[in-house]
NUTORDO-309593 format. One line per field, with one value per residue (C-alpha): residue number from 1; residue in three letters; x, y, z. Coordinates in Angstrom, 1 decimal, always signed. Example, Ala and Ser with C-alpha at 12.3 -4.5 7.8 and 13.67 -1.06 7.14 Angstrom:
2
resi: (1;2)
resn: (ALA;SER)
px: (+12.3;+13.7)
py: (-4.5;-1.1)
pz: (+7.8;+7.1)
! end
This chain:
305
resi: (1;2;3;4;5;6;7;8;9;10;11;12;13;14;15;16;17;18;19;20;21;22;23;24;25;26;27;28;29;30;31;32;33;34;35;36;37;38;39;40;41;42;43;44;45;46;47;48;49;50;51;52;53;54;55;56;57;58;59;60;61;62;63;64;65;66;67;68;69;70;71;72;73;74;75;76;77;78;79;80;81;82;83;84;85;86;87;88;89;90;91;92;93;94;95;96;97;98;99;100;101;102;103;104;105;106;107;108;109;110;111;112;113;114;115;116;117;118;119;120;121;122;123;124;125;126;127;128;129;130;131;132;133;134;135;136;137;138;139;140;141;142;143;144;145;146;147;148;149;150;151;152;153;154;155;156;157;158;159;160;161;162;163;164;165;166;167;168;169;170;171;172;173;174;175;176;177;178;179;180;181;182;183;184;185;186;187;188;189;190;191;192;193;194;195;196;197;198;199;200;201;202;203;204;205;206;207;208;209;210;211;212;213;214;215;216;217;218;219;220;221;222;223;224;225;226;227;228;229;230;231;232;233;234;235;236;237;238;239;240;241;242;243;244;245;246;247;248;249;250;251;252;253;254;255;256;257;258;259;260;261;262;263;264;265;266;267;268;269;270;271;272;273;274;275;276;277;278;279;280;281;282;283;284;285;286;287;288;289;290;291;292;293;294;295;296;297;298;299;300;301;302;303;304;305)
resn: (UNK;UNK;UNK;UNK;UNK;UNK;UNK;UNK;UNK;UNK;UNK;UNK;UNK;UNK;UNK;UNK;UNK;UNK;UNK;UNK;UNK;UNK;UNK;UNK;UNK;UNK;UNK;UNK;UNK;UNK;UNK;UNK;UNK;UNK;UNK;UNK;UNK;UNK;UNK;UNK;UNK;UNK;UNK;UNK;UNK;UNK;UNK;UNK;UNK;UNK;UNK;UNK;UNK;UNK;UNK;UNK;UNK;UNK;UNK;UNK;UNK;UNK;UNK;UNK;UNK;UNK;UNK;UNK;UNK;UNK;UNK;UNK;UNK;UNK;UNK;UNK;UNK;UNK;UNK;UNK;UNK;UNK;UNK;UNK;UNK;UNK;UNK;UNK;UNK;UNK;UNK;UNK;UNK;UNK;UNK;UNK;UNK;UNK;UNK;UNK;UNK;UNK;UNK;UNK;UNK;UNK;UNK;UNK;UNK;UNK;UNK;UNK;UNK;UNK;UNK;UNK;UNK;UNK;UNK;UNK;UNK;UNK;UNK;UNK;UNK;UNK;UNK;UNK;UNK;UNK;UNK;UNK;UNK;UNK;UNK;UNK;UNK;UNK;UNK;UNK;UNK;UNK;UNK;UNK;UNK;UNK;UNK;UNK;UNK;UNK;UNK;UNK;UNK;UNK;UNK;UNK;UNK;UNK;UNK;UNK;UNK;UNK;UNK;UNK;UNK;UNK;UNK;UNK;UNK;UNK;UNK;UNK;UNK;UNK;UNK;UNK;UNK;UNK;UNK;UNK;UNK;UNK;UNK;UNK;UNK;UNK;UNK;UNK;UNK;UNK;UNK;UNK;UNK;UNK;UNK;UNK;UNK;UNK;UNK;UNK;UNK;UNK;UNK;UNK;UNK;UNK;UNK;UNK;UNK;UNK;UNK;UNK;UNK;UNK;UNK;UNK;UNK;UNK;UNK;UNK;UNK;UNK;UNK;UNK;UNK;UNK;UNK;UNK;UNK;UNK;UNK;UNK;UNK;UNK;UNK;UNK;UNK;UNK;UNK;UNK;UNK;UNK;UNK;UNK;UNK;UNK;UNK;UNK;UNK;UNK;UNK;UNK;UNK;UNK;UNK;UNK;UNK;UNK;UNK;UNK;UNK;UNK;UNK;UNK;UNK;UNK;UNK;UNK;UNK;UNK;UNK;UNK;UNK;UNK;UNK;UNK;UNK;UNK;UNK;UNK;UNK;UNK;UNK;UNK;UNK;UNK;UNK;UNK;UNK;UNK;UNK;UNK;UNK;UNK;UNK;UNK;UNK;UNK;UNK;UNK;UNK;UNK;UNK;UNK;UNK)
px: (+24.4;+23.4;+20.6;+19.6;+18.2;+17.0;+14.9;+13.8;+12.8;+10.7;+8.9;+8.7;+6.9;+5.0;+3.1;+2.7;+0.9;-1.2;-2.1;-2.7;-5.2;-7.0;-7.7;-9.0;-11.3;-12.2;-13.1;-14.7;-17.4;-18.4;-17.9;-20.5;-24.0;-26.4;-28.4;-25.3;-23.8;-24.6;-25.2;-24.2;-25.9;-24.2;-21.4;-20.5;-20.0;-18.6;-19.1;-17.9;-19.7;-22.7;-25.9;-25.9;-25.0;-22.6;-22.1;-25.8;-26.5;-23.9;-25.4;-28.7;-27.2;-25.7;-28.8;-30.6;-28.1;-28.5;-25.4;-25.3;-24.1;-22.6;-24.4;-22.5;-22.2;-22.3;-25.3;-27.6;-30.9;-29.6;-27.6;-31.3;-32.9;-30.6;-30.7;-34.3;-34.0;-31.4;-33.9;-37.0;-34.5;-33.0;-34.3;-34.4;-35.1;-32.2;-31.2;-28.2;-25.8;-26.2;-23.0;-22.6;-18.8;-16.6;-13.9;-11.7;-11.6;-8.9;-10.8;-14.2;-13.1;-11.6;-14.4;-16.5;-14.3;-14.8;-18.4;-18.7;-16.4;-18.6;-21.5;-21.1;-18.2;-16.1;-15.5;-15.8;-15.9;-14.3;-15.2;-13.4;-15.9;-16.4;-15.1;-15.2;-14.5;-14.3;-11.9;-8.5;-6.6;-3.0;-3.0;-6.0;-4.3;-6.7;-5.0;-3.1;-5.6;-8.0;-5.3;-4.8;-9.0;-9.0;-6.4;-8.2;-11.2;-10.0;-6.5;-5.9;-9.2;-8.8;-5.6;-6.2;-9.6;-7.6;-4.8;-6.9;-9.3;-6.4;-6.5;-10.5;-10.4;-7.4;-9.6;-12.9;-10.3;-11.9;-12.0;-11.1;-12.7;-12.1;-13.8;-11.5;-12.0;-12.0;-9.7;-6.9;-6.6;-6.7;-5.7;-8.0;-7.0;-8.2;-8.4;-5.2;-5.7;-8.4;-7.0;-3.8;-5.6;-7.1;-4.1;-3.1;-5.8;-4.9;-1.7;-2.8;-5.0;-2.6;+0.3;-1.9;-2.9;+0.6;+0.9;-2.1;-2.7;-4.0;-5.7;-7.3;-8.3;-8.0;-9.2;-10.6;-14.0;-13.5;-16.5;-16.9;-19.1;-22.4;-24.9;-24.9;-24.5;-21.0;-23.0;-25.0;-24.6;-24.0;-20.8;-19.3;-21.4;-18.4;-19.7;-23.0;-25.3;-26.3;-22.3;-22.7;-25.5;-24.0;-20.5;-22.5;-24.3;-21.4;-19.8;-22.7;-22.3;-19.2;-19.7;-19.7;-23.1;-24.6;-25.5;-24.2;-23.4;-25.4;-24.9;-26.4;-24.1;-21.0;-23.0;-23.2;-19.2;-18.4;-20.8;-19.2;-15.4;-16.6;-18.9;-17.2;-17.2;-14.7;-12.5;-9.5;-9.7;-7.3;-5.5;-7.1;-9.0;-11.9;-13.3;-16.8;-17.4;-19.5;-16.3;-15.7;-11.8;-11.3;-12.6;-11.9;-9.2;-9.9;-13.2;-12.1;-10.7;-14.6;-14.8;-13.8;-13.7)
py: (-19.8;-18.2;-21.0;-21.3;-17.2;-18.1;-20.8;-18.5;-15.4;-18.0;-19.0;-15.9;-14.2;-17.4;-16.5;-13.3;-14.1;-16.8;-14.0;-11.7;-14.4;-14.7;-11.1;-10.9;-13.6;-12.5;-8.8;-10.3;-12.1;-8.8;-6.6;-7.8;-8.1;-6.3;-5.2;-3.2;-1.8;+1.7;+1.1;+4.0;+3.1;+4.1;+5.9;+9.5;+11.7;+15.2;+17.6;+21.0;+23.6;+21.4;+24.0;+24.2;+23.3;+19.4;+19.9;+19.7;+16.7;+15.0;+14.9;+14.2;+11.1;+10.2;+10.4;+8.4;+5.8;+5.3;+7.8;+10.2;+13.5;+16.5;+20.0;+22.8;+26.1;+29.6;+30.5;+29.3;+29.1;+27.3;+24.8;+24.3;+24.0;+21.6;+19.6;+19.3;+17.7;+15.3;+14.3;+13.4;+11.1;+9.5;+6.1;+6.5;+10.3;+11.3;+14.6;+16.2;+18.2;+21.8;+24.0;+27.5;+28.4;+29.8;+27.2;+30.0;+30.6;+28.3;+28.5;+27.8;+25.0;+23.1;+24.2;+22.1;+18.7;+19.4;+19.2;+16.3;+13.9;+15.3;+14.7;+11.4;+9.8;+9.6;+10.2;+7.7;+9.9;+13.4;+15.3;+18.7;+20.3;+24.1;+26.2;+29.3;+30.6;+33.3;+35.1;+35.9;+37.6;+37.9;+41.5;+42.6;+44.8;+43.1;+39.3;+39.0;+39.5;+37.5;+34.6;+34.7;+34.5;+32.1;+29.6;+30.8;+28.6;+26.3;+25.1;+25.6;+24.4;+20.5;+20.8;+21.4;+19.7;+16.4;+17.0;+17.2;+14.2;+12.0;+10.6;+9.9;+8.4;+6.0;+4.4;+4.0;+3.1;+5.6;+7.8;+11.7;+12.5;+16.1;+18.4;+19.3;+20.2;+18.8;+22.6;+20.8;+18.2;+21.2;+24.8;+27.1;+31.2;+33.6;+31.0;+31.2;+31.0;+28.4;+25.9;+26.6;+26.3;+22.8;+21.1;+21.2;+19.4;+16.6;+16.1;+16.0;+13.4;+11.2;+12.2;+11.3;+8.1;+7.1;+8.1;+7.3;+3.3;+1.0;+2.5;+5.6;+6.1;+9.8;+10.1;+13.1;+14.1;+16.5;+17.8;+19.3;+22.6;+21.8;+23.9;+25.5;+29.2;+29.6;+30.2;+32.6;+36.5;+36.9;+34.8;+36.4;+40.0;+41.7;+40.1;+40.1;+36.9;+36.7;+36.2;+33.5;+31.9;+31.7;+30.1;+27.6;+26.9;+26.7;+24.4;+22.4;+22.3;+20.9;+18.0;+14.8;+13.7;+17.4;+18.8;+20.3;+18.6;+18.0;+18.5;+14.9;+13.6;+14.4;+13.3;+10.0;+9.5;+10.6;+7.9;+5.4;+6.7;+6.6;+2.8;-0.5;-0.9;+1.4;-0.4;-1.0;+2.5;+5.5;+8.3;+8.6;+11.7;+10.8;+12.9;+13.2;+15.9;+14.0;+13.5;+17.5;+17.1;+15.4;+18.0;+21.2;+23.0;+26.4;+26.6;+29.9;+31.3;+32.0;+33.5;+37.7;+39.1)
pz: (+8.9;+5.8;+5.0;+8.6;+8.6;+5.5;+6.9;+10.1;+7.2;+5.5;+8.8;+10.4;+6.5;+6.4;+9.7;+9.0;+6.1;+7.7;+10.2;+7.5;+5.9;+8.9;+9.7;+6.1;+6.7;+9.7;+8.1;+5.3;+7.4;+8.8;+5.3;+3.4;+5.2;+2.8;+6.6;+7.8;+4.5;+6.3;+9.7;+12.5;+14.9;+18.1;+15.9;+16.6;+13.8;+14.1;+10.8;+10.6;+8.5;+8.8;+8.7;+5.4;+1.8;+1.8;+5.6;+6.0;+3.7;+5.2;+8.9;+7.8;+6.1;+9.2;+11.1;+8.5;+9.2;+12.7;+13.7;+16.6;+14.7;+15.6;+14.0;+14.0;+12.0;+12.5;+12.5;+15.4;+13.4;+10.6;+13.1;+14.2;+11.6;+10.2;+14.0;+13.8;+10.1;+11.5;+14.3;+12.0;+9.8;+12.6;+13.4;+16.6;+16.6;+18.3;+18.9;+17.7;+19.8;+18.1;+18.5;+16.9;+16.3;+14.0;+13.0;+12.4;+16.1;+18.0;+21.3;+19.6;+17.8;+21.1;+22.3;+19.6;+20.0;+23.7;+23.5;+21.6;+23.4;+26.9;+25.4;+23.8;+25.3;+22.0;+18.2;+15.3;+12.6;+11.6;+8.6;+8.3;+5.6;+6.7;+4.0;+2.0;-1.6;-3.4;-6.5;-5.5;-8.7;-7.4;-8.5;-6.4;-3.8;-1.0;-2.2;+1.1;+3.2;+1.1;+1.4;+4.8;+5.7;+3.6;+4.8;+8.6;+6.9;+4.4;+5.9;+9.5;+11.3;+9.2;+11.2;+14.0;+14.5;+13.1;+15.4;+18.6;+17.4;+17.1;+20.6;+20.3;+16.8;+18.4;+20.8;+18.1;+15.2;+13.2;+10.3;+9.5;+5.9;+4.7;+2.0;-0.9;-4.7;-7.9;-8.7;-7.0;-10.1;-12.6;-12.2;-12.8;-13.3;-10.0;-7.5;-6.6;-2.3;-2.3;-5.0;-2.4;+0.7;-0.4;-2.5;+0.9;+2.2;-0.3;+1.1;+4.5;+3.8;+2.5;+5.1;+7.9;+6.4;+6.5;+9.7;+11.0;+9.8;+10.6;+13.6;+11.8;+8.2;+6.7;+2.7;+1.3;-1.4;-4.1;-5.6;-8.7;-8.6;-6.7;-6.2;-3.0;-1.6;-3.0;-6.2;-4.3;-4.8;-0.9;-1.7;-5.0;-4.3;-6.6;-9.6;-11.7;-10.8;-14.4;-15.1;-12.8;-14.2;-17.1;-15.7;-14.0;-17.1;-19.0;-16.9;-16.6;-20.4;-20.5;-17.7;-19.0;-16.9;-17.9;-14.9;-11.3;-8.2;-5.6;-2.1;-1.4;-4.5;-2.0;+1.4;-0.3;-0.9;+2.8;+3.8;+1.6;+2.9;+6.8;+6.6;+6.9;+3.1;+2.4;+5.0;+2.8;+1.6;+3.0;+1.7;-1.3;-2.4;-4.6;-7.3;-7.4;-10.2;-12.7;-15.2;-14.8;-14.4;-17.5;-19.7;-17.3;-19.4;-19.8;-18.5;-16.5;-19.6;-20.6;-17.2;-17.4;-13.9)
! end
């Protein structure tokens, strides 16, 4: 008896690998034409936070690629401002859907996915990216209340967005890529809620894409400091802009390639995580800080608030 469900194990792992031979094959003949390493066309691609700073770079990559995008942001000039740079990139010059809304907002955020799906007809790609900073010393009597905005930005909205684009992304097999940090592989002193609130991020990313395979794959970015408007006064308005200079030159300093990221730096590795060449890739959450994290220690010990 013993050799007989031997013999049936044997057959039944020898077809599944025959099976899993073919499927390869059959990926591989699609993977690798150099005329559709980025091809969108006919995709559509939802970004939050997307009329201004990574959010913005990202959809106008999109567009460039052929993809129906998604705009959406607080602020309804910049959402159109952004829309109208997504149109003159796009191929075909097609218009984005613009939405203003506050992802912190639980009605405006179904209200966004909502949209989409009557508007296009589906989702292929997610990318939870709206965010906010900002220095959150645990003894600052405010902290709480500072945390809790925070997570309302950071955290909760990737959630929840996620959770109600599950069913879409099920029927397009496709992909949920969200923002995170390069902090999150090295603690850093004052930072205490949005390290917290994107750590979490990480591990959602690679819950879901245990949970979610093979259907839907879930990875994450995490930048190193880029300049955008979280360098901006408006952003950090407690603290002198020339400190801030000087942190970002400092930090600049001690990055390996000797400069900041850019917003297009990150666009680019979304791409990459949502296209057809990163196929075999989920639940990772790739680093894209230009060899920051492996020289990072006590950077924000030269930083005094």
């Amino acid at each position: 008896m013993k050799s007989i469900a031997v013999l049936v194990l044997l057959v039944v792992c020898i077809g599944a690998l025959n099976g899993a031979k073919r499927r390869a094959r059959q990926t591989d003949k699609s993977q690798f034409d150099p005329k559709k390493t980025y091809d969108f066309t006919d995709k559509v691609v939802l970004t939050t936070g997307s009329s201004s700073g990574i959010g913005a770079e990202i959809v106008k990559l999109f567009s460039q690629f052929g993809a129906k995008v998604v705009v959406t942001g607080r602020n309804a000039t910049e959402v159109q401002r952004v829309a109208n740079e997504c149109e003159k990139l796009s191929p075909k010059k097609l218009k984005p859907l613009q939405v203003v809304a506050d992802v912190s907002d639980d009605k405006q955020l179904n209200n966004l996915l909502k949209k989409t799906i009557d508007t296009y007809g589906k989702l292929d790609v997610l990318v939870n990216n709206a965010g906010m900073g900002g220095l959150t010393p645990i003894a600052d009597p405010k902290f709480m209340t500072d945390f809790d905005k925070i997570m309302s930005v950071n955290l909760r909205p990737y959630v929840q967005l996620s959770h109600l684009a599950v069913p879409y992304l099920m029927k397009t097999n496709g992909s949920i890529i969200s923002t995170s940090t390069g902090l999150t592989m090295s603690p850093a002193k004052y930072q205490l809620a949005y390290i917290m609130s994107k750590a979490a991020i990480d591990m959602m990313t690679r819950v879901l894409a245990l949970e979610l395979g093979p259907n839907i794959r879930v990875n994450s970015i995490n930048p190193g400091l880029t300049q955008t408007g979280f360098l901006d006064p408006p952003a950090n308005s407690n603290i002198d802009p020339a400190i801030i200079q000087g942190f970002v030159n400092f930090v600049a300093g001690r990055t390996p390639l000797k400069r900041l990221g850019q917003p297009m730096d990150m666009a680019k590795g979304v791409v990459f995580l949502a296209s057809d060449q990163a196929s075999f890739i989920t639940g990772i959450n790739l680093v894209i800080d230009g060899g920051l994290v492996h020289n990072f220690g006590g950077i924000m010990d030269n930083f005094q608030l």
